[in-house]
C-alpha positions as CSV (number, residue, x, y, z in Angstrom):
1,X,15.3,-31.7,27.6
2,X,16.5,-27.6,27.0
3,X,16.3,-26.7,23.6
4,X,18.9,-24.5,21.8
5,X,17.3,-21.6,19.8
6,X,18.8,-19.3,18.8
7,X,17.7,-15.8,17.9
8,X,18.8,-14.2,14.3
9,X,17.8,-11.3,12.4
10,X,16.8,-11.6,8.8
11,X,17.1,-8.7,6.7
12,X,15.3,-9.5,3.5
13,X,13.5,-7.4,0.7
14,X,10.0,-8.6,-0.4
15,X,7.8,-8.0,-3.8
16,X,4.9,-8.5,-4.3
17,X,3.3,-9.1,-7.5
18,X,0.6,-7.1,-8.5
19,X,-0.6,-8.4,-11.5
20,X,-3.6,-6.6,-12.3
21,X,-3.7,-4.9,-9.3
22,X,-7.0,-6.2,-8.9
23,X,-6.0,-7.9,-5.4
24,X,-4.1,-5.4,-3.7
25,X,-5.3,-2.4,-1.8
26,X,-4.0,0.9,-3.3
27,X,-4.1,1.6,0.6
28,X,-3.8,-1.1,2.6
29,X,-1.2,-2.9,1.1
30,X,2.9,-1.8,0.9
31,X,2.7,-2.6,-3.1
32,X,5.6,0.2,-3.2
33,X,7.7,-1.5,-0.7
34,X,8.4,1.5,1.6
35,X,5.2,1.4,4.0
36,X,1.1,1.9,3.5
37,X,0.1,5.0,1.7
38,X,-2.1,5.6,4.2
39,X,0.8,6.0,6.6
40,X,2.9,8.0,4.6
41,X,0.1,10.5,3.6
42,X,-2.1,10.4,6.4
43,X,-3.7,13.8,5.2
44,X,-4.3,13.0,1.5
45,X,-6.0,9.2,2.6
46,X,-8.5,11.2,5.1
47,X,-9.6,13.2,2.3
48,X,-9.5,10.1,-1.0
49,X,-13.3,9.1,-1.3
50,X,-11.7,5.8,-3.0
51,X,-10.4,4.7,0.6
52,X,-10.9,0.9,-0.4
53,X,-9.7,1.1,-3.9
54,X,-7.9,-1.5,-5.4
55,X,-4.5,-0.8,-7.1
56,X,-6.2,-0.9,-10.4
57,X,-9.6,1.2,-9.3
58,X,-6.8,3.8,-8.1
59,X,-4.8,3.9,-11.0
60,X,-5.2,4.8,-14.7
61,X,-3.1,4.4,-17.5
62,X,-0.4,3.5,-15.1
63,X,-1.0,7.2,-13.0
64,X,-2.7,7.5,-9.7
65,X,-5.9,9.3,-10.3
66,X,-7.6,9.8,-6.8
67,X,-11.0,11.3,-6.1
68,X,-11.5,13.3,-3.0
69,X,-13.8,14.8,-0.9
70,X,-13.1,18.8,-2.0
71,X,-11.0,20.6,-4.6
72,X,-7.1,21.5,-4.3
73,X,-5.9,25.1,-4.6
């Protein structure tokens, strides 16, 4: 017996909830829907000493605060 299958594509949008952001990796994770941050800035993630921060060890008062390896002219 052949099956029928059929292939479609699905174009969907996905959130995630963050909550506390205690769960996601500030990173790792595509928390702002548009890829990792450490594929968009490739350069700034080398240099962030906080490479396996959460969202929440990241962020402060809802602004990224990221400690790196040297000091920005």
């Amino acid at each position: 017996m052949e099956k029928n299958t059929r292939k479609t594509k699905v174009v969907s949008t996905v959130y995630r909830v963050i909550g506390n952001g205690q769960d996601s990796s500030l990173w790792g994770d595509n928390w702002l829907g548009n890829g990792l941050l450490r594929n968009l800035y490739p350069d700034v993630y080398i240099l962030n000493l906080q490479q396996r921060a959460s969202i929440n060890e990241g962020m402060e008062q809802s602004r990224m605060r990221p400690k790196f390896q040297r000091t920005f002219q």
